[in-house]
Residue, then its C-alpha position, 0 to 999 in steps of 0.5 A: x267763565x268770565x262775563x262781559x260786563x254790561x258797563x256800556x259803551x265809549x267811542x264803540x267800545x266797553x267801558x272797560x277798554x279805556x279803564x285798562x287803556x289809562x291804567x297801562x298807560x300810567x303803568x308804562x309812564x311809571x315804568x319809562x320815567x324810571x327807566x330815563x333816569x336809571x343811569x343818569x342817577x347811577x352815574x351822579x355824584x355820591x350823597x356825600x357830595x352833595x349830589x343826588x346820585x350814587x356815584x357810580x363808574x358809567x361802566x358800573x352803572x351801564x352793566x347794572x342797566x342791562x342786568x336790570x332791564x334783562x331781568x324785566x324780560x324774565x320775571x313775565x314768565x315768572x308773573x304769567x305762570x302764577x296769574x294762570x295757576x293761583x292768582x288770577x289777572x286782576x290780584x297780579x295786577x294790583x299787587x305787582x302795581x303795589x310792589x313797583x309803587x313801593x321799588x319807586x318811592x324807595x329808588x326816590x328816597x333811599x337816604x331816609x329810608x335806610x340813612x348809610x344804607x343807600x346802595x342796599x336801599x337801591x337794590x331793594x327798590x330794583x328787586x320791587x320793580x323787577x318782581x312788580x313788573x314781572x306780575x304786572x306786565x304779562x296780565x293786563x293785555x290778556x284782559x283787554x280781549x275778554x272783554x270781547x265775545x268770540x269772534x267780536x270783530x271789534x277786538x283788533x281796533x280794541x288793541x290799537x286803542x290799548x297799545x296807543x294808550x302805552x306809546x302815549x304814556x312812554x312819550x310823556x314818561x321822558x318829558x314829565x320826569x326830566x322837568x320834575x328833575x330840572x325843577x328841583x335842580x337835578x334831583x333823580x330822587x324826584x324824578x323816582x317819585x314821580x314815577x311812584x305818583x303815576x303807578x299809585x295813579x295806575x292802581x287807585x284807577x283800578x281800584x276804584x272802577x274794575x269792578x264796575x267796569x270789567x265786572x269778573x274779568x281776569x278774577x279767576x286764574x286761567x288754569x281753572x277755566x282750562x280744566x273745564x275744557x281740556x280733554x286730551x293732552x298730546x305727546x307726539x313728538x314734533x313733525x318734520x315741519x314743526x321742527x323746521x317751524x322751530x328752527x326759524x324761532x331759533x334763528x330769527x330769536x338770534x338776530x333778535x338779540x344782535x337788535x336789541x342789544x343796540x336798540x337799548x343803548x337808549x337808555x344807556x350809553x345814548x343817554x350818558x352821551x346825550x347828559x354830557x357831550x350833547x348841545x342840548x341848547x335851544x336859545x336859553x333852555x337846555x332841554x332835560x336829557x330825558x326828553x330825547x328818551x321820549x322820542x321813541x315813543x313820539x315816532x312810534x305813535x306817529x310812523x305807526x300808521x305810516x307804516x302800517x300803510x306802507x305794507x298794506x299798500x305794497x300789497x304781494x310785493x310787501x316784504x316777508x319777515x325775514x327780509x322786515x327783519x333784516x330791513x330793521x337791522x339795517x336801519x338800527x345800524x344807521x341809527x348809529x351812523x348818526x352817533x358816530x357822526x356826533x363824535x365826529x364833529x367833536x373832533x375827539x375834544x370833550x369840551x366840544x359838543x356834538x349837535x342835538x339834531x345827530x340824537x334825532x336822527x338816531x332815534x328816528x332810525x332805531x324806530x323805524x327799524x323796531x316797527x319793521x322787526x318788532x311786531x314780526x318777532x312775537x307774531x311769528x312765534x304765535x305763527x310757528x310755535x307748534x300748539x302744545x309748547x307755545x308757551x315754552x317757545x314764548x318764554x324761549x323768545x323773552x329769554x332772547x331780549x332778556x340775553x340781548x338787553x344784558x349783552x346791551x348793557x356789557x357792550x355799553x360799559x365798554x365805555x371805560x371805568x372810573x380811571x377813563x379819561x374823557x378824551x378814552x371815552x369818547x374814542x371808546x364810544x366812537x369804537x362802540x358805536x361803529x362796532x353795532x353799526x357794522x354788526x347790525x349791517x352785517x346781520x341784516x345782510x346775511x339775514x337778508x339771503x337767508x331769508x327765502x330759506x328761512x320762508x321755505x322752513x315756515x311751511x306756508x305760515x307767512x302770510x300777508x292777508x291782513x286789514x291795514x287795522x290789523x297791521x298798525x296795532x301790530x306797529x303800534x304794539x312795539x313799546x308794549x312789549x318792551 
């Protein structure tokens, strides 16, 4: 069994929360930095050059984006699965941190590493952070509630604490890394291994206090402590309402890919947009690129708990998920509305720029929309899913922003290849961004009159009875399950 170790208490809480609280926070900073620059260091001139990137077309370079980060939503199953059987959570953790340490520092410098062998050097570095965060991600979060004793009703403010810890770190991730890469004028290598530094920080954190404060938390793997408490295991077939229950998984896992699909054209096309056709002046400074990537994160840690107040306060006429979920859908496609009007005022010239300010309020919109579907999506499946296939049906929903990431990124590589001229590309993202607004409006509206429907398959598992501190860290959790 895991002990809670007397290590004493901060702010009302163990030790060991805010141990976890700054190693996920560097984790997610380590992992956001890299995720900022990914394209931008794709579509960078070649070594040879003189540049500091690999050259590649934006629609190479953005069908990579979403292979890459589908592949991340995967290797969680993958990681999860041996933490339980072999691992345990602690080892998982120190050796997928070590492997997305070494999957930086090569991104960072693949020249030296392997001099003529750079593109098989930077997939080496893709492969390491795949399978690092495959172990990583899954297993930290479990271990903040074995902290707790059960029924400690300090667990919920627990998790607010740890999630806030994630947006900060995603917030800073974007600023830090785009003014490591200015200052060493464009170098990407730089901004990997800054990234690196705050994984190695995540890990000598961890190294040098888990012991101490989380005493044999997460030491022995899942699978074993099951054993001892498992007596039957049921094999009856699923009932009328577990099936229904399924059903709105399925359906709601659809719209779910339609969402994500749009919402990751931050790190994608949005970004490329932001690197060449934004005005990023203000005065004499240029604001780095990846300093919008940090918005998200910005908005989410201070709407949280706007919203999170809004529902509480809404009290029986607070909306039922589907309706959350359709309103999301609905404010992602106006996101877009803003990204249609920054090609707009370029009147179809590349040599215009569009203003910074259409940035903002597509991100600001794309948030508010992820605070009203994300934290209804893993919560239902939690709500839904019958007991003895709650796992399959987890891996099920992963699968479905896995699938939406990698339709992300085919949909953004719609800008044009190589041959493209700027004026087609900016016609091509006109037709991309109005497509996902129409797309996304469309969802929410047919998601919207399905919605009592959808309600009536629950079979009474909707329920809105929750303390406005459940609510928030619910809101707050978003990026940690990104």
């Amino acid at each position: 069994m895991n002990s809670v170790p007397k290590a004493g208490e901060m702010l009302g809480h163990p030790k060991g929360l805010f141990l976890l609280f700054t190693t996920e926070l560097w984790e997610r900073f380590s992992y956001y930095a890299m995720r900022a620059i990914l394209v931008l260091y794709l579509v960078d001139q070649v070594y040879s050059e003189g540049g500091n990137g690999m050259g590649w077309t934006q629609a190479d370079a953005l069908s990579m984006y979403g292979t890459f980060t589908g592949l991340v939503y995967l290797t969680p199953l993958i990681g999860g699965w041996l933490a339980d059987q072999y691992l345990g959570q602690r080892k998982a953790i120190y050796i997928g941190g070590f492997l997305m340490a070494a999957g930086q520092f090569m991104l960072g410098t693949p020249h030296a590493w392997v001099p003529g062998m750079e593109t098989e050097a930077f997939y080496v570095g893709l492969g390491l952070l795949i399978a690092g965060n495959g172990l990583f991600k899954p297993n930290i979060s479990t271990m903040v509630g074995d902290l707790y004793e059960e029924g400690d009703n300090r667990r919920d403010g627990a998790f607010t604490i740890f999630y806030m810890g994630i947006n900060v770190g995603a917030a800073l991730s974007g600023i830090v890394v785009g003014s490591v890469v200015a200052h060493y004028d464009g170098n990407y290598q730089a901004g990997f291994i800054c990234a690196g530094i705050g994984m190695v920080l995540s890990l000598i954190i961890q190294f040098l206090f888990a012991q101490k404060l989380l005493g044999n938390i997460g030491t022995v793997p899942a699978a074993k402590l099951e054993k001892e408490k498992q007596t039957e295991v049921r094999k009856e077939p699923l009932t009328a309402v577990e099936r229904d229950r399924i059903k709105v998984i399925m359906v709601l896992g659809l719209f779910t890919v339609v969402f994500w699909a749009g919402f990751e054209q931050a790190g994608g096309l949005m970004n490329i947009f932001t690197n060449e056709y934004t005005d990023r002046n203000i005065g004499s400074f240029e604001v780095p690129t990846t300093w919008f990537q940090s918005l998200n994160a910005i908005f989410i840690v201070v709407f949280a708990p706007v919203i999170a107040s809004i529902w509480i306060r809404l009290g029986n006429k607070e909306p039922n998920s589907p309706v959350k979920f359709a309103l999301g859908l609905i404010l992602l496609g106006i996101g877009f509305v803003f990204m249609m009007g920054a090609v707009m005022e370029m009147d179809g010239d590349p040599t215009n720029k569009s203003s910074m300010w259409w940035l903002v309020g597509a991100y600001f919109f794309h948030t508010m929309g992820e605070l009203c579907l994300s934290p209804i999506g893993l919560s239902m499946v939690t709500k839904l899913a019958p007991l003895r296939i709650a796992s399959l049906m987890m891996g099920a929903w992963f699968l479905f922003i896995a699938i939406a990431n990698k339709v992300g990124g085919i949909v953004g590589s719609f800008i044009g290849h190589g041959e493209t001229t700027k004026e087609e590309q900016l016609a091509n993202a006109m037709s991309i961004f109005g497509g996902i607004f129409i797309t996304a409006i469309a969802s929410g509206v047919l998601l919207y009159f399905m919605a009592d429907k959808l309600v009536d398959w629950m079979h009474g598992a909707e329920d809105h009875n929750h303390t406005e501190e459940e609510v928030l860290e619910e809101e707050l959790e978003v990026t940690a399950t990104r």
